[in-house]
VOPAMAR-749793 format. One record per residue (C-alpha): x, y, z; residue in one letter. Coordinates in steps of 0.001 Angstrom, whole numbers, plus 500000, padded with zeros to 6 digits. Example, Ala and Ser with C-alpha at 12.3 -4.5 7.8 and 13.67 -1.06 7.14 Angstrom:
BEGIN
512300495500507800a/513670498940507140s/
END
This chain:
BEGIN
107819795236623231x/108513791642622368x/110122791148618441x/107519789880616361x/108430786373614939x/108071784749611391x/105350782497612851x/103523785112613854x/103245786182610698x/101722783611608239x/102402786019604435x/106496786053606056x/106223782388606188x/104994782157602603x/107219784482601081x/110335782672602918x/109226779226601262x/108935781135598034x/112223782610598253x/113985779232599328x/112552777323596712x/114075779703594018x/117154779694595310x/117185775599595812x/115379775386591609x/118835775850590409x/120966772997592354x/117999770962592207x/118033770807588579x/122067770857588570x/121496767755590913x/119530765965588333x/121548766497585558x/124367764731587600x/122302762108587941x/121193761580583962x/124723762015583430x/125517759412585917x/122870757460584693x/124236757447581240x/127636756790582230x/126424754090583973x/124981752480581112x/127724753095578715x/130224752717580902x/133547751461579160x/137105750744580852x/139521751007577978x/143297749957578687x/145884752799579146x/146741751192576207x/143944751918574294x/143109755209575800x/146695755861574387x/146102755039570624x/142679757249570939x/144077760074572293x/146064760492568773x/143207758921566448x/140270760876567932x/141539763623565484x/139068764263562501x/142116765627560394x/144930762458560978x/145060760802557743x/147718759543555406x/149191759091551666x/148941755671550417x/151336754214547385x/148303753920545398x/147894757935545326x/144353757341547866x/144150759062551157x/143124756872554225x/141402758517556976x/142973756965560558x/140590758729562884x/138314756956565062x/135887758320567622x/136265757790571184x/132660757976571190x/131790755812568291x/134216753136569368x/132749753260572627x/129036752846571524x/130081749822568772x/129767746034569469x/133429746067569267x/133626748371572489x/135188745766574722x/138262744708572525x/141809746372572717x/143385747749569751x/145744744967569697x/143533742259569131x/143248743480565898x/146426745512564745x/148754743001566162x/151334743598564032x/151832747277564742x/154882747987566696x/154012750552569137x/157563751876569214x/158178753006565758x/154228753343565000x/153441756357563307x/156469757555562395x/158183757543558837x/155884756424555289x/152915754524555382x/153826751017553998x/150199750255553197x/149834749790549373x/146002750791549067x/142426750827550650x/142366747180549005x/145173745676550320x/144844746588553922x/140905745426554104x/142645742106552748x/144904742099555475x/142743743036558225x/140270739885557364x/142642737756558986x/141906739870562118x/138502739479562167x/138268735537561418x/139870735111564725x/136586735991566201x/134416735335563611x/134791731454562837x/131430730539561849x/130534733811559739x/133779733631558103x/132917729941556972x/129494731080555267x/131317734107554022x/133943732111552224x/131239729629550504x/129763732817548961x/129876734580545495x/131877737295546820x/134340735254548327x/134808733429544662x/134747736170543241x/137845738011545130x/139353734380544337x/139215735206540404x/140454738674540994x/138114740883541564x/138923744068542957x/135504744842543897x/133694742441545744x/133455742966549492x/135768742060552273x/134400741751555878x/135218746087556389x/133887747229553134x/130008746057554836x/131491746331558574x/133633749592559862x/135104747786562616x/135183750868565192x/131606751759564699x/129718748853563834x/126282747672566042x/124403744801565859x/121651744846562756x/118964744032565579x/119440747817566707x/120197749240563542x/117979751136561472x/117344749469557968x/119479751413555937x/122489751155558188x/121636747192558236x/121886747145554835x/125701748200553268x/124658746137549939x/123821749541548466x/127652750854548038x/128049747807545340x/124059747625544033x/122941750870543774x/120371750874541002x/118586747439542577x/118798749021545887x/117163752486544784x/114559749842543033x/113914747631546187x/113071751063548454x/110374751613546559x/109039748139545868x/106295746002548454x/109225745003550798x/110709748258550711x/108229750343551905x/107337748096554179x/110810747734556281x/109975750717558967x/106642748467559563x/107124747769563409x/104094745177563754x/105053743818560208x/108466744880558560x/109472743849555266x/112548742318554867x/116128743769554780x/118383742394551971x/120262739962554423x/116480737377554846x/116074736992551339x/120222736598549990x/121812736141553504x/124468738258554882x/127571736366554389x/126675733335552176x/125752734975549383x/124593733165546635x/124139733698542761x/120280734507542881x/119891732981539299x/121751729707540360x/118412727097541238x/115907727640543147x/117061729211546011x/115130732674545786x/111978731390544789x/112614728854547829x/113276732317549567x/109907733573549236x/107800730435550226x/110176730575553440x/108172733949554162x/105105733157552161x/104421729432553212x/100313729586551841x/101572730829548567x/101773727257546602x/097686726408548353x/096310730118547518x/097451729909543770x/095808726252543591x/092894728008544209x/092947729869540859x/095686728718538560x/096094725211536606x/098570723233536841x/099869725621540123x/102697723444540808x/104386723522537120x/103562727299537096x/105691727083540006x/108642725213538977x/108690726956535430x/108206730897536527x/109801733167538644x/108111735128541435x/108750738403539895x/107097737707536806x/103668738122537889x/104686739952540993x/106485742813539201x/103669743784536433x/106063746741534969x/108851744583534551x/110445743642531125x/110172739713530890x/112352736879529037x/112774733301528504x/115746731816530015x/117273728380528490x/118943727317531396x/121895723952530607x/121281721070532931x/123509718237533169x/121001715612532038x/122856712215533616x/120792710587536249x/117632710521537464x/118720714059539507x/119186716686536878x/122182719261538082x/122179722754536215x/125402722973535110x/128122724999536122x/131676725913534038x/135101724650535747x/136968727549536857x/139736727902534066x/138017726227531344x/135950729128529837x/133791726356527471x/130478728169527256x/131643731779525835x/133758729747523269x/131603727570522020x/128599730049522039x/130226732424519857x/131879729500517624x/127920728131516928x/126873731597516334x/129023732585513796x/126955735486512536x/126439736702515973x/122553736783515401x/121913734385518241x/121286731355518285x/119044729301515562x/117182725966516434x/120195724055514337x/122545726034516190x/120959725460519416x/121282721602518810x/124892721406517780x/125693723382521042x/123715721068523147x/125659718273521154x/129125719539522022x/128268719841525685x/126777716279525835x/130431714912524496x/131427716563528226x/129150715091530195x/129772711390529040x/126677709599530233x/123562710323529199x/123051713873527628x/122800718083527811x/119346719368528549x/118218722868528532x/115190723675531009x/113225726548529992x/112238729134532390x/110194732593532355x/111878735476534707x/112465739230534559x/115457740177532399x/117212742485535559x/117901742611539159x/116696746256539370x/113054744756537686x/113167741337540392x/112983744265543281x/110336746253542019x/107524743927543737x/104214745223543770x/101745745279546549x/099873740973545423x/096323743168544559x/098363744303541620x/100155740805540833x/099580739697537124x/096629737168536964x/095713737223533098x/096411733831531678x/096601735852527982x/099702737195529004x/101732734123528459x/099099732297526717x/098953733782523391x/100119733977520081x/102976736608520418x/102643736622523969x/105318739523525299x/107464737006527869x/108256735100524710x/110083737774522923x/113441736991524151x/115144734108524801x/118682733126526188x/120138730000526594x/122618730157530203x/124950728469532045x/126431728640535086x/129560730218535620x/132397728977538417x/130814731619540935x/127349730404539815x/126181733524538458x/124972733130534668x/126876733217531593x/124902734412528558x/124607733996524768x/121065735558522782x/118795733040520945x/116750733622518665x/112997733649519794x/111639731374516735x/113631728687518409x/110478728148520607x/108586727266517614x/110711725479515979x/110275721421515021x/114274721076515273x/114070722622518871x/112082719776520008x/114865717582521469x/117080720545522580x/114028722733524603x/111898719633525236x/109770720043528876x/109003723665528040x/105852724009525720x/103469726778526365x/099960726622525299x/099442729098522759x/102840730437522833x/105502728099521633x/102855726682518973x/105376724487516334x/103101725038512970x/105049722625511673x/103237719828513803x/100051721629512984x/100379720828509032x/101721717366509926x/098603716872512189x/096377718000509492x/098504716106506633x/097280712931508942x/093783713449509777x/093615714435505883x/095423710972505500x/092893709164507990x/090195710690506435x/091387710113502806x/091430706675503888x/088609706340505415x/086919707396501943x/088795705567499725x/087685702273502248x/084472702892502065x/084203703755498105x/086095700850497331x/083267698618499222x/080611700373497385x/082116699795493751x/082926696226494495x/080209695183496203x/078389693342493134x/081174691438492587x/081504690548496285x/077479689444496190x/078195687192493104x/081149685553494678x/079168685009497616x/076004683470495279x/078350681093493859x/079969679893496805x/076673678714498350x/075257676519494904x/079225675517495342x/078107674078498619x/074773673093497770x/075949670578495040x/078262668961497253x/
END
């Protein structure tokens, strides 16, 4: 009898497929592992010197840390893998630590004083690369700042960890944005505000901290114009909508911050701001580093500490005008929110203040506090109170001229002298016209007599 074959049976056939296919699931799916893994490799794929592969094999250690002079603790380890997925992937240690010695490197005490002195250390390292960032960076307020002394402003490490750090184009928003370490409270604020909730927005994302103050060239946000400038870079229709609606658009402009109707909630003030008033191109004016003028003098005018009266106010002005030489101090008068934390609580423009009564009033809330400022070497403000009658006040007219408010910074002391002079025009008026009357026989017999005068002749 002839064997029977598998072909000859079609349910043998079957179950043989069956059973290879079980035992071939396994490498299959082992096989295309490898090749994810290969896949990933591929595209992550790193050389690293011997070098390098060297210095990681000892800082790839969670625990390696060491004892500064200042009492801190300095973490040394870095992540292979961190390193490796960083923008910074494809340099070698020694393009930046330079000056270790590779012989003697690790062993004895760490000579590094503190946290502080080795991110001012490492900058060096990073300008190398960096030419055109570290230009902007040194023209900013933290950069003048760390120039007077400061011991907290940020260094290029304290925003960028040099072994992990990705370009902001990939990064998530809150990663792209380190200015929360140093602002915390306007930061918190700004989450929450129109922008903030807006910055996961694919099709429309609100802005990260970096497109409205830049990321290296900071600048004072009080000093000019340059935030409200910030916003009609974004909102370019802004000046044409409010034309639509609002008088005089273009002074409202000039004279108010953004915030101010944009932040309803937010506590408002009237800023005095000193501009240097030689030449046709007014320049606020900022303090020489080293010559601390505008504290002094402040507190000298203000004996009582107080704030600031309207004769005050005018003897300050005077003082500075003996500086400037030519021409004379002005103060420009300007409505804005009294904090940082209330300038990033924008609300969604539906909510945006549109109530001329809030300004234009009697009493009016913005014009309950006043400052008078001036710019400080670093260009943020230096401060002194005034006192918020100074707005009203007849002897404030040369000193806070190109400010007047309709129904806000009323002077009733022009209102009696207007009235004292239509009282006067009127009186006058009167008296002209009564004096006429009673005379006017007199004038008729003058008249009579001059005629037969002529007639006779």
């Amino acid at each position: 009898m002839k064997n029977p074959t598998i072909a000859s049976r079609p349910w043998s056939l079957l179950l043989a497929g069956m059973v290879a296919l079980v035992l071939a699931f396994p490498c299959m799916q082992a096989l295309a592992q490898d090749e994810d893994a290969d896949e990933d490799e591929s595209s992550e794929a790193i050389e690293l010197e011997e070098e390098d592969l060297a210095c990681l094999e000892c800082h790839d250690d969670p625990t390696l840390e060491t004892k500064l002079e200042s009492g801190e603790t300095l973490s040394l380890h870095i992540s292979t893998k961190d390193f490796l997925g960083s923008m910074h992937n494809e340099n070698s240690c020694a393009d930046c630590h330079y000056e270790i010695d590779i012989e003697d490197h690790g062993q004895g005490q760490s000579t590094i004083t503190s946290k502080r002195e080795l991110g001012v250390s490492m900058a060096d390292a990073c300008v190398d690369c960096h030419k055109k960032k570290y230009k902007e960076y040194n023209d900013s307020v933290h950069a003048l700042l760390i120039e007077e002394g400061s011991k907290k402003a940020p260094m290029c490490a304290d925003c960028h960890n040099p072994h992990t750090v990705k370009s902001w184009e990939i990064a998530g928003p809150e990663e792209a944005m380190p200015c929360g370490k140093c602002h915390e409270d306007i930061f918190k604020a700004s989450a929450k505000d129109v922008h903030g909730l807006a910055r996961n927005d694919k099709e429309n994302p609100g802005p990260l901290c970096s497109g409205c103050h830049k990321a290296h060239g900071v600048k004072a946000a009080s000093l000019g114009s340059g935030i409200r400038d910030t916003c009609l870079d974004c909102h370019k229709d802004a000046a044409e909508k409010h034309k639509v609606w609002l008088p005089n658009s273009e002074r409202h402009f000039e004279a108010i911050s953004c915030p101010v109707c944009h932040a309803p909630n937010a506590q408002r003030r009237v800023n005095l701001r000193l501009y240097d008033g030689a030449g046709a191109d007014k320049q606020q004016m900022l303090e020489k580093t080293g010559v601390p003028q505008f504290i002094k003098r402040a507190k000298a005018a203000d004996a009582d500490e107080a704030g600031l009266d309207d004769r005050e106010l005018l003897g300050l002005m005077k003082e500075f005008t003996k500086d400037v030489g030519v021409g004379k101090t002005v103060v420009r008068g300007r409505l804005e929110v009294s904090s940082g934390v209330d300038a990033h609580q924008l609300a969604d423009k539906s909510k945006a203040i549109s109530d001329c009564k809030t300004c234009h009033q009697s009493g009016a809330e913005p014009f309950q506090s006043v400052i008078l400022t001036m710019a400080g070497p670093d260009g943020r403000p230096l401060r002194h109170e005034v006192k918020k009658e100074v707005l009203n006040s007849l002897f404030s007219i040369d000193s806070v001229k190109g400010f007047y408010v309709l129904g806000s910074t009323r002077i009733k002391l022009l209102d009696y002298l207007l009235v004292l002079v239509v009282v006067g025009m009127a009186g006058g008026l009167l008296v002209h016209i009564t004096a006429r009357w009673l005379f006017r026989r007199a004038r008729e017999k003058r008249a009579a007599q001059a005629r037969r005068d002529s007639g006779s002749q």
